[in-house]
C-alpha positions in Angstrom: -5.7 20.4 -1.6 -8.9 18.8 -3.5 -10.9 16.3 -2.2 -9.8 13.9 -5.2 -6.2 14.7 -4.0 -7.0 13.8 -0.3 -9.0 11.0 -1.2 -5.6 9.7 -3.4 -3.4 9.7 -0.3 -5.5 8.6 2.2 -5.7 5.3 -0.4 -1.9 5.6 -0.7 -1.7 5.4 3.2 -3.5 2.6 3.6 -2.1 0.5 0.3 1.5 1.0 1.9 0.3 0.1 5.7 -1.1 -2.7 3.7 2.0 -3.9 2.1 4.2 -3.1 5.6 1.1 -5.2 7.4 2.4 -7.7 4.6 5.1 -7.8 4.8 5.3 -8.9 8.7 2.7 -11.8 8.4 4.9 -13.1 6.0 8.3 -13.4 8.0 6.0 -14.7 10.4 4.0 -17.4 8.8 6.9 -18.1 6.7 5.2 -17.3 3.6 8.0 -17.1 1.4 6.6 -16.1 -1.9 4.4 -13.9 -0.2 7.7 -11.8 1.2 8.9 -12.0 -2.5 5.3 -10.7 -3.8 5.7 -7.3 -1.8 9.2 -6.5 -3.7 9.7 -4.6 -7.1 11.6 -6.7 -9.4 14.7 -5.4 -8.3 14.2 -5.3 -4.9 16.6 -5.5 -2.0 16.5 -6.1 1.9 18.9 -5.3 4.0 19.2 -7.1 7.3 23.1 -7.0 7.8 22.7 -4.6 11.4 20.8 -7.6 12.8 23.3 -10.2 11.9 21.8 -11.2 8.8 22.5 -10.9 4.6 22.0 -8.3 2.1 20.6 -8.9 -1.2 18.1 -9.4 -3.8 14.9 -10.0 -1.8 14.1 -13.3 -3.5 18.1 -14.3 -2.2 17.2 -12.9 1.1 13.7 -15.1 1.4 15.6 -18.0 0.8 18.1 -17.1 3.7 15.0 -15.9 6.2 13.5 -19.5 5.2 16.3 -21.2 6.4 17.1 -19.1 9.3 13.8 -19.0 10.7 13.7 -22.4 11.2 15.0 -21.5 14.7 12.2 -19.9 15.8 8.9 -21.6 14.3 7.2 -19.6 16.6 7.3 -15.7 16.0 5.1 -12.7 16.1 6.5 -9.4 15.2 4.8 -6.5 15.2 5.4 -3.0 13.4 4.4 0.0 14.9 5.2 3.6 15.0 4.7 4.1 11.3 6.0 7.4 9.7 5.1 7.6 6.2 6.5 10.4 3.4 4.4 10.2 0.0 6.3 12.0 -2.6 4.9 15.2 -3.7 4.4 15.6 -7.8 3.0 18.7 -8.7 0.3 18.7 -5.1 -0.6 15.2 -6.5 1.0 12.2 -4.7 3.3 10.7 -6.4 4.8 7.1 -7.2 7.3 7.1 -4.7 7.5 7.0 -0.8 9.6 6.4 2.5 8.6 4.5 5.6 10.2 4.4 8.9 8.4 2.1 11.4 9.3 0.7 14.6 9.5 -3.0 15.6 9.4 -5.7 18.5 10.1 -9.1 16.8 9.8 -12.0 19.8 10.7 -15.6 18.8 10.5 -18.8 19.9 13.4 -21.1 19.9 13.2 -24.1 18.4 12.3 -26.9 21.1 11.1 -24.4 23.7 7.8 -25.1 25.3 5.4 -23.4 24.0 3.3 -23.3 27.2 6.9 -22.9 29.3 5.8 -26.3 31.1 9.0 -27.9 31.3 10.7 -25.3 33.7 11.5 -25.6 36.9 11.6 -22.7 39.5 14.1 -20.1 38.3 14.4 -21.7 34.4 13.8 -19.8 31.6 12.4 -21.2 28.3 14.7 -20.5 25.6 13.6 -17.5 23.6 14.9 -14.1 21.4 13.2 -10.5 21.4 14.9 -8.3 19.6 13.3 -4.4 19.0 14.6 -1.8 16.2 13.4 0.3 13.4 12.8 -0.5 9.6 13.2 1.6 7.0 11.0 0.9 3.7 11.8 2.7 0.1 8.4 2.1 -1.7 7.3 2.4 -5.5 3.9 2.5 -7.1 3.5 -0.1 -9.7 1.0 -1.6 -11.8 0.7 -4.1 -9.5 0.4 -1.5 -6.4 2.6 -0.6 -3.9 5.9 -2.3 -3.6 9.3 -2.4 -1.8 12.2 -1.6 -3.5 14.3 -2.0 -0.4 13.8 -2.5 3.5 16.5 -1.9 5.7 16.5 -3.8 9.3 18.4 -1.2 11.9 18.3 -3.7 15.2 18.7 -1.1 18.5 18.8 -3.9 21.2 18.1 -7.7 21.5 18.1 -10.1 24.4 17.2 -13.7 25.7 15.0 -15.0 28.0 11.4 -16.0 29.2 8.3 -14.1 27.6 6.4 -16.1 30.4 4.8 -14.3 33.3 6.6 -15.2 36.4 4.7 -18.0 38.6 
C-alpha cells in the first residue's frame, strides 16, 4: 500500500468516527436536524430490538424527539468501534460497515439530578441500557453518511447511577 493510500483511510477512519461521534451527541442533546444531517437521503434507522420504530431516519428523529422527552438527561457513549472500509481496486472505497458497542444511561424525567430527594434504600428513577450498533456507511459529496443504523439492545435495567451513601 502507498502512502497516498494509507493517508486516504486513515482520513476515512477518522470522517466515519466523526459521523458515529455525531451521531451520539445528537440523540443526546436532542439535536434533531443534526441526527437527520448524518443520514443519506434515503436513510433508515432501525431501533425495533430496543422497543422502538423503524423507518426513514427523518420519521425516526421525530419519534426519538418525542420519546426522549423521558429522559432529558442522557449520555451515551459508543465504544468498541470495528470499522470495514470497502476495498476498490487497493484504494478505499465509497462504502463501509461499522459495528460499535454502546452503554446509553438516562435520566427519567422528574428524577433528581443530584439524587437528593431519596431516602435510605430509594432509588432515583433511571434507565441503562447497553447493546451494539451496527452502521452501513456511504461516501457522498457531502462526506460520510449513514444509510442505515441498526440498534441490537443485549440487556437493559433500572435503578440508581448514584454511588451508594
Amino acid at each position: 500500500m502507498t502512502q497516498r493510500v494509507d493517508l486516504a483511510t486513515v482520513m476515512d477512519r477518522l470522517s466515519i468516527d466523526a459521523v458515529i461521534t455525531g451521531y451520539a451527541r445528537a440523540v443526546d442533546d436532542g439535536a434533531w436536524a443534526d441526527y437527520q444531517a448524518l443520514f443519506t437521503a434515503d436513510g433508515r434507522a432501525d431501533y425495533r430490538e430496543a422497543g422502538g420504530v423503524e423507518g426513514p431516519a427523518h420519521e425516526v428523529a421525530r419519534w426519538l424527539a418525542e420519546t426522549m422527552l423521558l429522559f432529558p438527561v442522557r449520555q451515551h457513549l459508543i465504544v468498541n468501534r470495528r470499522l470495514d472500509i470497502e476495498d476498490s481496486d487497493g484504494f478505499p472505497g465509497d462504502r463501509a460497515e461499522a459495528r460499535a458497542d454502546y452503554l446509553n444511561p438516562m435520566r427519567l424525567e422528574g428524577a433528581p439530578a443530584d439524587g437528593s430527594g431519596a431516602g435510605p434504600g430509594v432509588t432515583t428513577p433511571n434507565f441503562v441500557s447497553g447493546g451494539r450498533y451496527t452502521f452501513s456507511l456511504s461516501r457522498t459529496d457531502s462526506g460520510w453518511r449513514i444509510r442505515t443504523v441498526t440498534v441490537h439492545e443485549k440487556w437493559r435495567g433500572t435503578g440508581s447511577l448514584s454511588p451508594a451513601g
